[in-house]
C-alpha positions in Angstrom: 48.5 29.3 13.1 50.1 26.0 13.8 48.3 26.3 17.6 44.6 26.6 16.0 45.8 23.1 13.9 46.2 21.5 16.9 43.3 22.7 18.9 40.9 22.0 16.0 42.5 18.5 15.5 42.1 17.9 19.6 38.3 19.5 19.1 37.3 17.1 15.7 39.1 14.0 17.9 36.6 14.9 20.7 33.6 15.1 18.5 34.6 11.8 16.6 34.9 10.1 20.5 31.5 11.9 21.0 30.1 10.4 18.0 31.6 7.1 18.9 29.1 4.5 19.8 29.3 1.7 22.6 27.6 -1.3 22.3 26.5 -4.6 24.4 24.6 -7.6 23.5 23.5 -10.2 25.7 22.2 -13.6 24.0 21.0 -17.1 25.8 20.2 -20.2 23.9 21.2 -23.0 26.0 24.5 -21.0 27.1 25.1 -17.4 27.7 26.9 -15.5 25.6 27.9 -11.9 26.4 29.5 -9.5 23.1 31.2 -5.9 23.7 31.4 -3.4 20.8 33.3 0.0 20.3 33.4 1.6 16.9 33.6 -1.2 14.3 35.7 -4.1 17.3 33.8 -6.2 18.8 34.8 -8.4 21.8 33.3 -11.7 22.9 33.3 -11.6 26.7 31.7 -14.4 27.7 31.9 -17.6 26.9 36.1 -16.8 27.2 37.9 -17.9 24.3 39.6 -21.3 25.1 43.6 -20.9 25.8 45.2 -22.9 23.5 47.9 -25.1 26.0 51.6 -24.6 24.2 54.5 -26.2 25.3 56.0 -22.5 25.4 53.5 -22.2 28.5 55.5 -24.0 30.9 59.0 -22.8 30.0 61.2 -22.6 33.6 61.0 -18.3 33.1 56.9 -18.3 33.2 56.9 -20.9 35.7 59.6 -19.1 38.1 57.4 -15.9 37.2 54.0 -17.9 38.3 55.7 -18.9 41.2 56.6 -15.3 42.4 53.3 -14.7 41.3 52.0 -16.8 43.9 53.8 -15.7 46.8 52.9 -12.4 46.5 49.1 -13.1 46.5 50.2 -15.2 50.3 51.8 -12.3 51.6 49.1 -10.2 50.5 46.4 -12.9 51.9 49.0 -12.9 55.3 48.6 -9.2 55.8 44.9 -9.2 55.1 44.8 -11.5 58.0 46.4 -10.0 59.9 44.8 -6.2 59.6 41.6 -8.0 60.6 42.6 -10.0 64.0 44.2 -6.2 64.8 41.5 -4.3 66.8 39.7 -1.9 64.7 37.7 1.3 65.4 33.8 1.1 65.8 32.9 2.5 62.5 29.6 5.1 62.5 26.8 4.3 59.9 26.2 6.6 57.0 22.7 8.4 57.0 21.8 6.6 54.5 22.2 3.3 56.2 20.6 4.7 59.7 18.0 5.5 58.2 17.3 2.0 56.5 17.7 0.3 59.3 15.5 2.7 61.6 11.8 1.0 61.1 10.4 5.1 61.2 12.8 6.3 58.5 13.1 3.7 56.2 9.7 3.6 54.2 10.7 7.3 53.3 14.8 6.7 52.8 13.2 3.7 49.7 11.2 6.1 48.4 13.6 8.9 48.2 16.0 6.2 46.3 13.6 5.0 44.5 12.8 8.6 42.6 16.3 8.8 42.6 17.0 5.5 40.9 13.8 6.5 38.3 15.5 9.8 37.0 19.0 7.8 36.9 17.2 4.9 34.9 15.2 7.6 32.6 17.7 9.3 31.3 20.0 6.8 30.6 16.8 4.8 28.6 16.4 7.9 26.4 20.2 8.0 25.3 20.2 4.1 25.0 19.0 2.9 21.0 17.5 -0.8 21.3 18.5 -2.8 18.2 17.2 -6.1 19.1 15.2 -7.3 21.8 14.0 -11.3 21.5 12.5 -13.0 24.2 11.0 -16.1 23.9 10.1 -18.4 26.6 8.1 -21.8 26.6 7.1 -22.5 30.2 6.7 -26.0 31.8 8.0 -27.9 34.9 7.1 -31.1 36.7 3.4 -29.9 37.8 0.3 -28.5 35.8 -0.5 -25.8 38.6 3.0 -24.8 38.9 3.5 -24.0 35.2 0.3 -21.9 35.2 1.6 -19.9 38.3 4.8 -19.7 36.6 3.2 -18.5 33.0 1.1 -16.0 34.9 4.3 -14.5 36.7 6.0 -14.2 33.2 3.5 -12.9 31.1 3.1 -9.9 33.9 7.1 -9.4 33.7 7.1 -9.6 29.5 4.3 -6.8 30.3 6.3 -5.0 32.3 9.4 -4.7 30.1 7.7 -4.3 26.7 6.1 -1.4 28.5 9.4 -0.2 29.9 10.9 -0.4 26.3 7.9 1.3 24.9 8.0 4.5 26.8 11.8 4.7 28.2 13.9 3.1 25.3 14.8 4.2 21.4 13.8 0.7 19.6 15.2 1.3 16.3 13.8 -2.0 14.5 10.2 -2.0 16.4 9.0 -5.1 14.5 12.4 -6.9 15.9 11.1 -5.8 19.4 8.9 -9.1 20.9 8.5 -10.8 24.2 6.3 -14.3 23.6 5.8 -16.2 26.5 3.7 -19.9 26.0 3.1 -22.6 28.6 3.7 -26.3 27.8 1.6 -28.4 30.2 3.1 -31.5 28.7 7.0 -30.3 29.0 8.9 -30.9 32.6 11.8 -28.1 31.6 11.3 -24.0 30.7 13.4 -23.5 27.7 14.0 -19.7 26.9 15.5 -17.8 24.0 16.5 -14.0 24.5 18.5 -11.8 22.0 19.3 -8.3 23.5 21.3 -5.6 21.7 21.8 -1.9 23.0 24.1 0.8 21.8 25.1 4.4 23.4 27.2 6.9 22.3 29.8 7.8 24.4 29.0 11.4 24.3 25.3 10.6 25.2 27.1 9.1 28.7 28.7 12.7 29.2 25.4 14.7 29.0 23.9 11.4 31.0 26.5 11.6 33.7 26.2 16.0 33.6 22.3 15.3 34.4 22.5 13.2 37.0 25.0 14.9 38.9 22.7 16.5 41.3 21.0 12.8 42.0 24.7 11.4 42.6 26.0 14.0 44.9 22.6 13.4 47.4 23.6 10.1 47.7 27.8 10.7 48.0 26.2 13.0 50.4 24.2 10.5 52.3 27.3 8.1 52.1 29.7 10.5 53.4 27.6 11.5 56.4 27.7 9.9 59.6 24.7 9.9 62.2 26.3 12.3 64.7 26.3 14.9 61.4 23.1 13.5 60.0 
């Protein structure tokens, strides 16, 4: 009895981790600021919070320890050096890079990576739930003709992504979903605003990682190849 306990507690931990979602949001105003969530914690990444300097800091143990610290990464740098003036072997190119470089194979080798790279980013897009996406952009530099060229390149890249978020992407709050893109023929500086915030589930990575196995072991596959096997 006690052994079905513990394998139904391990089985409702696993649901609740499947169940737990993973968040990221990416925001620029002036400064980048990068924010990590998992459950309810959420972590600023960047900008990093600033280390408060305390006297404690330069006690003669953390400096002694900083000091070993140091001389570790030398010898570490030292041996580094020293592995690459020794004469290595003549390493063989993957498939996958021999055919990139070869001028018949490598219109074929893109496209192959390309479908490849399409499945990868499709089913990730249709586990990933789009909370926010802001991007607002006033164009304008030091020339008339240049901010139209500039305007025209954005506006085809806004169409681009709201099109991508349309068909690939859960948006959750559609009427929080808007890319604006303006020119300023008057203004000598581009001045954007984006707002970007995306969650996953962590069990939606497993069956994400479980589909895409076939598509990862062609390319470890590739990779692992040399041209004498290829």
């Amino acid at each position: 009895m006690i052994a079905l306990y513990i394998i139904g507690g391990i089985l409702l931990f696993l649901l609740l981790l499947c169940l737990l979602p993973v968040g990221i949001r990416i925001k620029y105003d002036n400064e980048f600021f990068l924010y990590v969530s998992v459950g309810f914690f959420k972590f600023k990444l960047i900008p990093a919070k600033k280390k408060k300097i305390r006297v404690s800091d330069y006690s003669k143990k953390k400096l002694d320890r900083q000091k070993r610290r140091q001389l570790k990464k030398e010898e570490k740098k030292e041996k580094k050096n020293k592995k690459q003036t020794e004469p290595q072997k003549e390493k063989k190119d993957s498939v996958l890079v021999s055919r990139l470089k070869d001028i018949d194979t490598a219109p074929d080798m893109i496209d192959q990576l390309y479908d490849m790279l399409m499945i990868v980013s499709d089913k990730f897009a249709k586990r990933l739930t789009v909370k926010v996406f802001q991007l607002d952009a006033i164009i304008g530099s030091d020339n008339a003709a240049k901010t139209a060229v500039i305007y025209g390149g954005a506006c085809s890249l806004a169409g681009c992504i709201s099109a991508f978020l349309d068909q690939h992407m859960n948006l959750k709050k559609r009427n929080e979903a808007s890319v604006r893109i303006s020119p300023d023929f008057l203004s000598e500086k581009t001045l954007v605003y984006a707002d970007a915030s995306m969650t996953v589930r962590i069990g939606g990575m497993f069956t994400f990682l479980f589909e895409i196995r076939k598509v990862i072991s062609e390319i470890y596959k590739l990779l692992q190849e040399d041209t004498q096997n290829g």
